[in-house]
C-alpha positions, 0 to 999 in steps of 0.5 A: 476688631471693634469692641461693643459695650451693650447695656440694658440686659436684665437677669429675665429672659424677655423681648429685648434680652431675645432681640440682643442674643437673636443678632450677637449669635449671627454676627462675626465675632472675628471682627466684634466683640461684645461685652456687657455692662449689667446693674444686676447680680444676674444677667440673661443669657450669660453662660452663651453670652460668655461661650461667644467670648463675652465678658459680663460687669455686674454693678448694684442695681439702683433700685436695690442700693441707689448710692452704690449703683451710682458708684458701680457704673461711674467706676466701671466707665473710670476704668473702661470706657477707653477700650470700646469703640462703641456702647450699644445701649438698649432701652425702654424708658429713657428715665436713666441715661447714666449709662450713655451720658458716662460713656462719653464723659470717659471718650467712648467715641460711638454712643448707640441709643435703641427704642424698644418701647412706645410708652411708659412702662410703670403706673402710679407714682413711679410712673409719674416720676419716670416719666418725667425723667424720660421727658427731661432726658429725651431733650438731652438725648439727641447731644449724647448720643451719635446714632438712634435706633428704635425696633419701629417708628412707635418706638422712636418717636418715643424716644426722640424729637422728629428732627432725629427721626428725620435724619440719617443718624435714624434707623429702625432695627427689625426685631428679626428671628431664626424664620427656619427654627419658627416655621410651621411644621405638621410634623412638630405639631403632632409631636408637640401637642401629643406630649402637651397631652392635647387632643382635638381642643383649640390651643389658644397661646399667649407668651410675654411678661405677666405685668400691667404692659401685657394687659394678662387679666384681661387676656384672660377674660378674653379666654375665658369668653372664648371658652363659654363658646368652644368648651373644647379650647385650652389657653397656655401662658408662657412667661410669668411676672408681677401679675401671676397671682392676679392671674391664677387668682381670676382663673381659680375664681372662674373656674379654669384651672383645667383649660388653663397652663401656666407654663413658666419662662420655656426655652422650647417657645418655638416648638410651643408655638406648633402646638396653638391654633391662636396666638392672643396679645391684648398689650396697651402698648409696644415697640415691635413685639418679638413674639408677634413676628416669632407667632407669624412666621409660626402661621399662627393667626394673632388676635392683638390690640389695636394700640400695638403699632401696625408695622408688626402686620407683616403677614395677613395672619394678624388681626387688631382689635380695639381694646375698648371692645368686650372680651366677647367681642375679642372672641368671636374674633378669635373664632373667625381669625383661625376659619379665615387664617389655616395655617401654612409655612409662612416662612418666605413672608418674614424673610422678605419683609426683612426680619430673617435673622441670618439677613437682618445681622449682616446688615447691623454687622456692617453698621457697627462696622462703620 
């Protein structure tokens, strides 16, 4: 059996948390074993995680107490790192690489580093800082590691110079999904919308983080666009984040607090899908969104900005849309994307574009394999 160290797990429940889980419950556990390595107090997924026979290390986060994070990771390697043969190590950003750097100084012989974004993911200072740590560590990058994935090309060319991204050590990992569990279904919708309490109005859905990547206030103004052209329209809001104040702030102050929902972190994201007739995602940048191939295999239309990457247009369904263009001019894209785009089982679209789950996990089973 191999043993794979996976880090990069937040305690919330988000796009790379989803694509973790998503293969580790379609790999063979007979032959890999994952443990994770988590610098929080709390990790996603880890009653399941510890149900597939994982084990969770929590370390300090270095946000919280950075000499005693630092202390943490090291002693955690010290004692360790020999009984993996490999560390799969997820990312966003590359403004820290303790991880990878610390599982080859103590001898982890595999070291997998995987792209999950395409641009900087903080502003202000912060941003400034961690960028050009992500910058000075990507030139490190490509003599730590043994192998570089990335969930789309946007990704990789983030994280890597193109002499990497033109060898064989180079791989694009779909961001693969249960294409049966997200399938449309007439049935499920009826049932779903009936006890959302929604009748006839047009459900526009948006899932992902409330925070600056997501652009949620100007999603907003989107709706709120669309609603002054169809009244009869609802918004739900799955997922919270830094900007949720911001958020129902600009709802209240526009008076939509009964068009609306503000649905949390659900775990029936898959049903909730049913229940839209839209799906909207205005983010200023990402690697491959989960929830755009999740919205797809849903037959949802999907109404997204022109600075995701073109690879996640992997049925008809999706529309782009610049982001310098107005919140009218958003909805009346909107409103011609759900005549032009009726909903359908979208299923054998996704399967043969390669992100059925069931399929992408055999494959990466035999790459951790090698």
């Amino acid at each position: 059996m191999k043993k794979i160290l996976v880090t990069g797990m937040s305690p919330n429940i988000g796009g790379v948390e989803t694509f973790i889980m998503n293969y580790i419950r379609n790999l063979n556990t007979e032959l890999l074993s994952f443990d994770f390595w988590c610098n929080n107090r709390k990790c996603a997924f880890q009653e399941e995680i510890i149900k597939h026979g994982g084990t969770v290390y929590h370390g300090y986060a270095r946000s919280e107490n950075p000499i005693q994070s630092q202390k943490d990771i090291t002693r955690f390697f010290s004692q360790y790192a020999k009984k993996y043969d490999c560390i799969w190590s997820n990312k966003c950003m590359l403004n820290n690489i303790d991880d990878i750097k610390l599982a080859k100084k103590y001898g982890i012989p595999r070291r997998i580093v995987h792209s999950h974004s395409s641009s900087n993911m903080e502003r202000g200072m912060k941003g400034f800082v961690q960028g050009m740590l992500h910058t000075i560590n990507k030139e490190q990058i490509p003599s730590i590691s043994t192998d570089f994935w990335a969930c789309s090309n946007a990704a990789g060319r983030w994280f890597y110079p193109p002499n990497i991204m033109n060898s064989s050590k180079y791989r694009v990992i779909p961001n693969a999904i249960d294409t049966k569990k997200f399938r449309f279904d007439l049935t499920k919708r009826k049932r779903v919308r009936h006890e959302l309490g929604l009748l006839d109005e047009t459900v526009i859905g948006f899932v992902g983080r409330l925070q600056y990547q997501k652009n949620p206030v100007f999603m907003l103004k989107v709706f709120e666009a669309y609603h002054q052209k169809n009244p009869n329209s609802k918004l739900l809001v799955i997922g919270t984040g830094v900007l949720e104040a911001d958020c129902k702030m600009f709802v209240q102050q526009n008076h939509l607090e009964e068009s609306v929902s503000f649905l949390g972190v659900r775990n029936d994201v898959a049903d909730l899908y049913q229940a839209m007739d839209a799906f909207l995602l205005p983010s200023r940048f990402e690697g491959l969104p989960v929830v755009l191939v999740e919205a797809q295999a849903a037959g949802l239309p999907c109404i997204v900005s022109q600075a995701i990457t073109q690879e996640i247009a992997i049925t008809d369904c999706i529309q782009f849309v610049p982001l310098e263009k107005s919140p009218e001019a958003w909805a009346d894209t909107i409103e011609k994307k759900i005549q032009e785009c009726p909903r359908k089982d979208r299923q054998a679209e996704i399967v043969a574009a390669g992100y059925d789950i069931q399929n992408a996990a055999k494959k990466l089973e035999q790459l951790l394999l090698e």
